[in-house]
C-alpha positions as CSV (number, residue, x, y, z in Angstrom):
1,X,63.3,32.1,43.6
2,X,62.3,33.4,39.8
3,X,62.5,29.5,38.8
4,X,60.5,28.8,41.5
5,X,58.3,31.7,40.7
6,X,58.0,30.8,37.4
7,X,57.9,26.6,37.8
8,X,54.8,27.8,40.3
9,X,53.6,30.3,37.3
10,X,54.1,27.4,34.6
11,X,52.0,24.7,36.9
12,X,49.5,27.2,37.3
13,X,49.1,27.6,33.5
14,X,49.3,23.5,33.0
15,X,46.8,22.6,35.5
16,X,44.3,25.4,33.3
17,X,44.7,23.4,30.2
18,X,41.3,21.4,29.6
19,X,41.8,18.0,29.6
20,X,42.0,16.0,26.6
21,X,38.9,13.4,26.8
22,X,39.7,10.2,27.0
23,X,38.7,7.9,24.0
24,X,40.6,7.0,20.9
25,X,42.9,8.9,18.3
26,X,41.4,9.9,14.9
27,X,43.8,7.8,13.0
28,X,41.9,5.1,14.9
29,X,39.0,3.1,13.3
30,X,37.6,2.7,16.3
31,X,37.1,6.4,16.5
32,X,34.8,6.3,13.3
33,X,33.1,3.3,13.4
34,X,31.2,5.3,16.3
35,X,30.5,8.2,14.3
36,X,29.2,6.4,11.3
37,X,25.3,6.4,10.3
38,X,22.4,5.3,8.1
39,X,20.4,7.7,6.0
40,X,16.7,6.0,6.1
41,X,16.3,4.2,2.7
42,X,19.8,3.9,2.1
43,X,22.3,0.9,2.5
44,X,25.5,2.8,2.6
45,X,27.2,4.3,5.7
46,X,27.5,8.3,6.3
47,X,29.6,10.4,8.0
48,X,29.9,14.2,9.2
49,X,33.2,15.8,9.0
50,X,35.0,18.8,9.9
51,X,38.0,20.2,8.7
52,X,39.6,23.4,7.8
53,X,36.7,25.3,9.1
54,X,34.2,23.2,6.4
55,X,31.4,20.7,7.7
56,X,30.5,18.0,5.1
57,X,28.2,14.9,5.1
58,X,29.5,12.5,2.9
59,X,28.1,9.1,1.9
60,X,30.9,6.5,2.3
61,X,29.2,4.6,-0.4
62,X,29.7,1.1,0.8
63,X,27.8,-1.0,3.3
64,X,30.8,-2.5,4.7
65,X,30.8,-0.3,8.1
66,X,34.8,-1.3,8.3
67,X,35.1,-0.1,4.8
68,X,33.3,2.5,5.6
69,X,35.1,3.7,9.0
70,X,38.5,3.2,7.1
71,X,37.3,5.3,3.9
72,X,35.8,8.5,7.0
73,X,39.8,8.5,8.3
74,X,41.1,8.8,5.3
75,X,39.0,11.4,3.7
76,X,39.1,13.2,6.9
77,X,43.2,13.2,6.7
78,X,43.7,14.0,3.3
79,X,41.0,17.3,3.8
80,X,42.6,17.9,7.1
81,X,46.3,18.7,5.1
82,X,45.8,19.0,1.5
83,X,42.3,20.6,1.6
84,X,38.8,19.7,0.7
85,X,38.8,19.7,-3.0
86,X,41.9,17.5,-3.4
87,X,40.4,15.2,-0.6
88,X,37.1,15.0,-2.8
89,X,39.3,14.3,-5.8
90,X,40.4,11.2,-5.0
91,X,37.6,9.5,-2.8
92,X,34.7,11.2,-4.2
93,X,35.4,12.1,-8.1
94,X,32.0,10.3,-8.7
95,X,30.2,13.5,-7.4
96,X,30.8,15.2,-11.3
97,X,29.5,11.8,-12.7
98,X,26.6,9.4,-12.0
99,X,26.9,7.5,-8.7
100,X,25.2,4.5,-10.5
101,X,25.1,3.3,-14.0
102,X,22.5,0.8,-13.2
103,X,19.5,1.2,-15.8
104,X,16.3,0.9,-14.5
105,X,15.6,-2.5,-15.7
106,X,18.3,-4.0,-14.4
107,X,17.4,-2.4,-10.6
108,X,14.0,-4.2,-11.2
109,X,15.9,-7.4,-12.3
110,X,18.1,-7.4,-9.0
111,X,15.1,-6.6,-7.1
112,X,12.9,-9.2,-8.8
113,X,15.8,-11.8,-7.9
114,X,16.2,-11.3,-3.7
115,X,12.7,-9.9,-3.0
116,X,10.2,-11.8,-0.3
117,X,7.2,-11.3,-1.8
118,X,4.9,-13.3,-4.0
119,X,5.3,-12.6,-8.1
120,X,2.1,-11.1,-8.5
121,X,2.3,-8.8,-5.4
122,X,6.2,-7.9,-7.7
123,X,4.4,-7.6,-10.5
124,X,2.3,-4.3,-9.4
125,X,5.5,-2.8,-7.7
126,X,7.1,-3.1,-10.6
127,X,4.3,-1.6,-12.7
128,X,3.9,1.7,-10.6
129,X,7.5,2.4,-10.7
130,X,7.4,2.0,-14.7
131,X,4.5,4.0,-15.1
132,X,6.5,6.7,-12.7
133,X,9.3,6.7,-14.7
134,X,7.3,6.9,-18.3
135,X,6.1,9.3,-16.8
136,X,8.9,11.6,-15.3
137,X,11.2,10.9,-18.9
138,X,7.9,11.8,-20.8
139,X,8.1,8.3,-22.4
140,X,4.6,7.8,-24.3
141,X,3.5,5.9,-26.8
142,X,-0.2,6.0,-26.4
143,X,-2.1,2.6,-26.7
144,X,0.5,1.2,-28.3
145,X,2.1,0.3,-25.2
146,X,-0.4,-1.8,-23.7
147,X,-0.9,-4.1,-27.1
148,X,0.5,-7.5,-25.7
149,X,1.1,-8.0,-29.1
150,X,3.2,-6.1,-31.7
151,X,6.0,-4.5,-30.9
152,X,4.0,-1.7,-29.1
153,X,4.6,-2.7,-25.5
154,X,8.1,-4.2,-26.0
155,X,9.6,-1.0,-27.9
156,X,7.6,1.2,-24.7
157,X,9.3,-1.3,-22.2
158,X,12.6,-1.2,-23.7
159,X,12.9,2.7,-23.3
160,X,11.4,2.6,-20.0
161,X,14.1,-0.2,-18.8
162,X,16.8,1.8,-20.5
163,X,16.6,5.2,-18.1
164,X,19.4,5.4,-15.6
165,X,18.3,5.2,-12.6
166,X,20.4,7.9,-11.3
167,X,18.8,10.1,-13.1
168,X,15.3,9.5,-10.6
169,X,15.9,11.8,-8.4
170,X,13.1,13.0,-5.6
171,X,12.6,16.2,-6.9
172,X,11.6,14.7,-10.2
173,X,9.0,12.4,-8.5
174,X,7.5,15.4,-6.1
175,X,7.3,17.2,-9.3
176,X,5.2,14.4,-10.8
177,X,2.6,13.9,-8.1
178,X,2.3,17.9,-8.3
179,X,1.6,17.5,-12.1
180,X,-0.4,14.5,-11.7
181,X,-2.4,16.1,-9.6
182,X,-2.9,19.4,-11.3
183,X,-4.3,17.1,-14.3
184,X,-7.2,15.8,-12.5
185,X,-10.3,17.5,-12.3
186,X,-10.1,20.4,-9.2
187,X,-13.5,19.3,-8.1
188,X,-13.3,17.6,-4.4
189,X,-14.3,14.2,-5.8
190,X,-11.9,13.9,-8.5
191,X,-9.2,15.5,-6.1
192,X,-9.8,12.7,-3.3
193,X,-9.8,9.9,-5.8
194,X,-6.4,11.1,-7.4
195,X,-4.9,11.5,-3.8
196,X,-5.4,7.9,-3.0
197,X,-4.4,6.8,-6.7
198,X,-1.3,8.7,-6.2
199,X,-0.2,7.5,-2.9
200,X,-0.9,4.1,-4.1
201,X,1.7,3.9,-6.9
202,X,4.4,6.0,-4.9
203,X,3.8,3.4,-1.9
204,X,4.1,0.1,-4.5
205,X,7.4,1.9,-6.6
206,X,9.0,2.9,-3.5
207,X,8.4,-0.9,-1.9
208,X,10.9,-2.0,-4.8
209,X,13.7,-0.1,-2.3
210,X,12.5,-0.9,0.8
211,X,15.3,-2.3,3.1
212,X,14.3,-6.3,2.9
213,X,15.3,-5.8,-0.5
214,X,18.4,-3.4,-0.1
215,X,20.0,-5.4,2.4
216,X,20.4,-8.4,-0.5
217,X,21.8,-6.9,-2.8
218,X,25.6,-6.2,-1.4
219,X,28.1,-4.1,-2.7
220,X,26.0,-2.7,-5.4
221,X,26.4,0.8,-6.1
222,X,23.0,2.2,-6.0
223,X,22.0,6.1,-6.7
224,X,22.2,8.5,-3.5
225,X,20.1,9.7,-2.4
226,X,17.5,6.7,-3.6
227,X,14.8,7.8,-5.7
228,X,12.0,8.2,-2.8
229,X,13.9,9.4,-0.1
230,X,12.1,12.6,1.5
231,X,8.7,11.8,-1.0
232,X,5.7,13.7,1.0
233,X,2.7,11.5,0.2
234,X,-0.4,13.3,-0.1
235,X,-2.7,13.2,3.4
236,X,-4.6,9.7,3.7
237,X,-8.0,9.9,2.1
238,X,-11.1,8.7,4.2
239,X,-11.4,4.8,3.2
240,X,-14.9,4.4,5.1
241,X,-17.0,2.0,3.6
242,X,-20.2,3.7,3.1
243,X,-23.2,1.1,1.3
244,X,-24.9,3.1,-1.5
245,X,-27.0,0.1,-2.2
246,X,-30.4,-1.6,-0.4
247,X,-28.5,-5.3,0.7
248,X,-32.0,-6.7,1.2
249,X,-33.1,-5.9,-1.9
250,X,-30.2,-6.9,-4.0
251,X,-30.4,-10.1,-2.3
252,X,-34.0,-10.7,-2.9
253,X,-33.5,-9.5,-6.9
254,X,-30.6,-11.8,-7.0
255,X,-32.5,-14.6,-6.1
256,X,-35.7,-14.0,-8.5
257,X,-33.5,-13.1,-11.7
258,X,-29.7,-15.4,-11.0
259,X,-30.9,-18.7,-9.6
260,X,-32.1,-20.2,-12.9
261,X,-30.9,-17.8,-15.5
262,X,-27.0,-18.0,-14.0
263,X,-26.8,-20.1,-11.4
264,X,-23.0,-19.9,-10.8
265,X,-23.2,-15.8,-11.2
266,X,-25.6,-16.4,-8.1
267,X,-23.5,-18.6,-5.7
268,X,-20.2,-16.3,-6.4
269,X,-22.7,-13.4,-5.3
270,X,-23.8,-15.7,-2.4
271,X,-20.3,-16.4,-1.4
272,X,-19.9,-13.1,-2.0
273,X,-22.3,-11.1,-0.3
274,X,-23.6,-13.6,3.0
275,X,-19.8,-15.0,3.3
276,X,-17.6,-12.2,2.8
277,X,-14.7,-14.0,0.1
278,X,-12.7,-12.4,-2.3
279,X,-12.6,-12.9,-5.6
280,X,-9.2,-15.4,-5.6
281,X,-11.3,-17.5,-2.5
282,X,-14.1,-17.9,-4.7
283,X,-12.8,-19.0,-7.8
284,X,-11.0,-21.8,-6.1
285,X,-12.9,-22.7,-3.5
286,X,-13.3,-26.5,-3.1
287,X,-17.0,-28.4,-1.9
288,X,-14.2,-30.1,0.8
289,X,-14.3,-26.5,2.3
290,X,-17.7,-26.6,3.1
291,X,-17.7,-27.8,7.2
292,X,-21.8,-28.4,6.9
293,X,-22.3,-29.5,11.2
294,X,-20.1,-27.0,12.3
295,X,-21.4,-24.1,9.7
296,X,-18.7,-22.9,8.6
297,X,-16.9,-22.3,5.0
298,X,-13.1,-22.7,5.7
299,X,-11.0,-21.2,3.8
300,X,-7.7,-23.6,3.6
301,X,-4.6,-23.7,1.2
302,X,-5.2,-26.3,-1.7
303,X,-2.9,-27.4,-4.2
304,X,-4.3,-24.5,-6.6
305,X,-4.8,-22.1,-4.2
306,X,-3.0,-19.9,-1.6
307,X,-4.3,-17.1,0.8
308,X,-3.1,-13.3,0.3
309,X,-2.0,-14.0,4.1
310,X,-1.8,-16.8,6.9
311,X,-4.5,-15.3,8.9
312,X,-6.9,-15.6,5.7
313,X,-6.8,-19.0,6.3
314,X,-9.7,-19.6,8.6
315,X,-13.3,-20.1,9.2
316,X,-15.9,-18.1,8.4
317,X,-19.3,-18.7,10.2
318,X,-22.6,-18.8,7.8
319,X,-26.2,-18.6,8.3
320,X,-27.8,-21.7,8.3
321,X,-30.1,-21.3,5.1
322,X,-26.7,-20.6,2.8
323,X,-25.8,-23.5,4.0
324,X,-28.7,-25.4,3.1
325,X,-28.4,-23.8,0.0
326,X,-24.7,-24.5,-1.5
327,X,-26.3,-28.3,-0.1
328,X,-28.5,-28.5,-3.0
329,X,-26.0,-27.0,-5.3
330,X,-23.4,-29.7,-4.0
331,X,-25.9,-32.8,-4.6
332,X,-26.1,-31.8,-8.1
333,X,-22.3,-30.7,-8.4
334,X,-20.3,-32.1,-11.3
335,X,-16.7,-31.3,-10.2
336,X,-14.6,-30.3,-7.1
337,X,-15.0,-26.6,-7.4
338,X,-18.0,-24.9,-6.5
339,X,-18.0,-22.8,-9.0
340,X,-18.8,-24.5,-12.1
341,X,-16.3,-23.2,-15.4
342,X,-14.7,-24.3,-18.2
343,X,-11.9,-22.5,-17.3
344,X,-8.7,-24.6,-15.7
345,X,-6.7,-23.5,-12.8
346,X,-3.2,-22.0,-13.2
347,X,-0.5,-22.0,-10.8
348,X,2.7,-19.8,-10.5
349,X,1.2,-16.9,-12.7
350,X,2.5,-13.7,-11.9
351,X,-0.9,-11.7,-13.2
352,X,-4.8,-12.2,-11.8
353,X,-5.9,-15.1,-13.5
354,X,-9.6,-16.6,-12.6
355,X,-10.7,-20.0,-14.4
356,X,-14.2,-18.4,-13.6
357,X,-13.4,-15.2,-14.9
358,X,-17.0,-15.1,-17.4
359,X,-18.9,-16.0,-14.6
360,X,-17.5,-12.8,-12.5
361,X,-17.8,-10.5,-15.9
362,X,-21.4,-11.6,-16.1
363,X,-21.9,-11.0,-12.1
364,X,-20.0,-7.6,-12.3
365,X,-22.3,-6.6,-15.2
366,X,-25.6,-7.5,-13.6
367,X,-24.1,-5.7,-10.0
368,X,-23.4,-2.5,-12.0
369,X,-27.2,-2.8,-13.7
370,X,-28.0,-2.8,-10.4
371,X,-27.2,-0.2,-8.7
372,X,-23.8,-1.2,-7.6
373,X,-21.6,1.0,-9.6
374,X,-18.0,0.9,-8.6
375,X,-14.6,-0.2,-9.9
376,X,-14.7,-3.5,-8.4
377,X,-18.2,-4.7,-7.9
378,X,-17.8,-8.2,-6.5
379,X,-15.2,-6.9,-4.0
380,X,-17.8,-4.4,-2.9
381,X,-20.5,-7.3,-1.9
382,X,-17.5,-8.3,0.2
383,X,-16.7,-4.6,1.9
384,X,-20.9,-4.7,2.4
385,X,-20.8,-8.1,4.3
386,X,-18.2,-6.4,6.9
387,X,-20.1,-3.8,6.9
388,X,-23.2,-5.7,8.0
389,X,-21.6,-7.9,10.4
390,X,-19.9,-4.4,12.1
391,X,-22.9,-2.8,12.4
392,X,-24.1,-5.6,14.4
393,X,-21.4,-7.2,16.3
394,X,-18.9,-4.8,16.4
395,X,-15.5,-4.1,14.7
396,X,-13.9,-7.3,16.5
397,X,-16.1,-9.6,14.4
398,X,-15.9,-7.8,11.6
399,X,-12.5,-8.2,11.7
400,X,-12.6,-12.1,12.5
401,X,-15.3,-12.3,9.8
402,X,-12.8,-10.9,7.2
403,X,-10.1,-12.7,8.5
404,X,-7.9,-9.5,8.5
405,X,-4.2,-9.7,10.1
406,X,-4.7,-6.7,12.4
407,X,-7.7,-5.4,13.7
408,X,-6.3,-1.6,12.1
409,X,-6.9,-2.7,9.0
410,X,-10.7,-3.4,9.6
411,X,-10.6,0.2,11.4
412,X,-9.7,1.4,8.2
413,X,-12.5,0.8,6.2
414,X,-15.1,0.5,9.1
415,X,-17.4,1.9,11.8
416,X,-18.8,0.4,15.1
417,X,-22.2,1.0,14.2
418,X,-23.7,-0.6,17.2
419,X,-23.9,2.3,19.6
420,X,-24.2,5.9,18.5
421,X,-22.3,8.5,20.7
422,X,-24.8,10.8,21.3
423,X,-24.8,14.0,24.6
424,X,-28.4,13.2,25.8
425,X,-28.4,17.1,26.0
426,X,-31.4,17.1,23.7
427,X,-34.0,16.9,26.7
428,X,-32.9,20.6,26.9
429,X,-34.4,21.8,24.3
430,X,-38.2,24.0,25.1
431,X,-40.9,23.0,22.6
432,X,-41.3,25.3,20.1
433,X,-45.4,26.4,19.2
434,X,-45.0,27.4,16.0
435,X,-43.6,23.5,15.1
436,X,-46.8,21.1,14.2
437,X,-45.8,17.9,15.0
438,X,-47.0,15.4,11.9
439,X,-48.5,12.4,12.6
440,X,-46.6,9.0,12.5
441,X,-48.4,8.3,8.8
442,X,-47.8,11.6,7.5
443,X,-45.0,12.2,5.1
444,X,-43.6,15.5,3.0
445,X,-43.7,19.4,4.0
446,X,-45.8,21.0,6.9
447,X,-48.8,21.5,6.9
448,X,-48.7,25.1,6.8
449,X,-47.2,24.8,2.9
450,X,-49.7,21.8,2.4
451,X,-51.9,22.1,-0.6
452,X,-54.9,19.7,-0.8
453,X,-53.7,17.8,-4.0
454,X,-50.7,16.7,-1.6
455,X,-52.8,15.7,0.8
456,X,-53.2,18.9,3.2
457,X,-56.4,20.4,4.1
């Protein structure tokens, strides 16, 4: 009776026992492989473990996810009966030492090697993470440095290219926008322009990690965390165009004081200003481009010249009278290019290099004496042709105009002008008696303040 008692008591107790979930044993790699992750910007596989009452994450430092799953078992054993240090001993004595000895310059070389993108769009990644890094390590040598010539620029280089990479960590770079920042002048002006300058270079460094270039590059060992992982950027600045310039007028100015003093300054402003091309478009452009019946310039990859992207290749429709204008300046055309220079084209450059480049200086000059004073002069006669054709035919054209790959990016940097959003609440407003009304011809303060030698009385 007590066995059965206590063979009735003992089935009790077993059948209170949870059950042990189904799924695989933790000696198991099958067990890992689901518990393994990606940090974002990294190429390595993570884990989270648990033992002896301690919760680590731990990179696994490979991107091998089999690697990686045996690596989380072992590790988790060795904690599990030996303890945490001796289990970070032997898998993870790295953590008193550098993760990487990679020096800068040879990141940039690896990157240089397996990266998608064209050399001179490289180029300016490259650049922003150097001048980051000078930066950061304090690593100045004043003019010197940008003196093609003289040892200036390769002695800077050579210490730039020299810093560990480890050693870029993401505190560093917040620290630098903060002090970048702080530098500028506190004035909201100055503060706006350095916001956008500052988001610029941390979004072309940090494009030197992005993950079409990390998956190339293997087994590598690279720094972790990666040098912009968890970088705030600073809130997007406003990029509205906004002219600060009479079109018409320029136009009209242009044509009295450019079309026999500098006739080729005057058809890059024309191609410019009434066509909307950039800079690269017009200094390569070709007379074959011109499509004169269907009235259209279309811009089309030549053996000297290829678009920023494939959707740049198109046409742009033209009013007739530039048309008939570029068809005098064809009948008495010398060469291929429309642009008349001594200059030669250049292929496979990895800088900005324009055969018409005195031709643009000379435009730029006039633009800026002008009343167009910004950084880029000739790219703003391109921003004020979209703005133009938005105001009129909407963002949609505007966007087909400019031959932009996504309609967003014209959104960026323009308004739909062509109806205004107003309440029609206005009606509700009583006439007030103490407001004279001036007549249509009438200009300046009321007539209340008039005197007669501004015309009141």
């Amino acid at each position: 009776m007590q066995i059965d008692d206590d063979g009735a008591q003992l089935n009790r107790a077993t059948t209170a026992l949870p059950k042990k979930p189904a799924g695989h044993a933790k000696t198991d790699l099958a067990y890992w492989r689901k518990r393994l992750f990606k940090q974002s910007r990294s190429p390595n596989w993570y884990v989270e473990l648990s033992a002896r009452g301690q919760r680590r994450k731990l990179s696994l430092e490979t991107p091998n996810k089999e690697t990686a799953a045996g690596r989380a078992r072992d590790i988790y054993q060795l904690a599990k009966f030996t303890g945490w240090p001796a289990a970070l001993s032997k898998y993870r004595p790295q953590t008193t030492e550098p993760k990487s000895d990679l020096t800068l310059g040879e990141y940039i070389t690896l990157a240089e090697s397996v990266a998608g993108v064209g050399p001179i769009t490289l180029r300016s990644y490259a650049s922003a993470l150097r001048k980051i890094v000078a930066d950061v390590c304090g690593i100045d040598m004043g003019l010197k440095k940008f003196v093609s010539h003289g040892s200036g620029h390769h002695d800077w280089l050579s210490r730039v290219h020299a810093v560990k990479l480890a050693s870029l960590t993401p505190q560093k770079i917040q620290a630098w926008k903060r002090t970048h920042l702080s530098r500028t002048g506190q004035d909201p002006v100055s503060q706006r322009s350095a916001k956008t300058t500052v988001n610029s270079y941390l979004r072309s460094a940090r494009s030197l990690f992005s993950k079409r270039i990390l998956k190339h590059l293997g087994d590598i060992v690279l720094p972790d965390p990666l040098p912009f992982l968890s970088v705030e950027f600073e809130p997007r600045q406003s990029l509205k165009y906004r002219s600060v310039f009479d079109v018409q007028a320029l136009i009209i100015k242009a044509q009295d004081e450019l079309t026999h003093q500098d006739p080729e300054a005057f058809k890059a402003f024309l191609l410019a200003v009434l066509a909307g091309l950039r800079r690269k478009e017009i200094d390569l452009l070709e007379w074959d481009s011109f499509l004169w019946e269907s009235g259209v310039i279309r811009v089309q990859a030549t053996r000297y010249f290829n678009a920023k992207t494939e959707d740049s290749l198109d046409d742009v429709a033209v009013d007739t009278q530039l048309l008939e204008r570029f068809r005098g300046y064809r009948a008495r055309a010398t060469g291929s290019f429309v642009i008349e220079s001594d200059g030669q084209p250049r292929s496979g450059t990895n800088y900005h290099y324009y055969r018409c480049q005195e031709v643009f200086e000379r435009l730029s000059a006039w633009l800026r004496q002008n009343g167009v004073n910004t950084n880029r002069p000739l790219h703003t006669l391109r921003k004020e042709f979209g703005s133009q054709v938005c105001a009129i035919h909407g963002i949609h054209a505007a966007s087909r105009q400019l031959r932009h790959t996504v309609i967003a990016t014209t959104d960026l940097f323009y308004t739909d002008g062509r109806k205004r959003a107003l309440t029609g609440l206005g009606h509700l407003l009583k006439s007030d008696d103490r407001v004279v009304l001036l007549s249509q011809d009438q200009s300046g303060p009321s007539r209340t303040g008039d005197s007669p030698a501004l015309g009141g009385g």
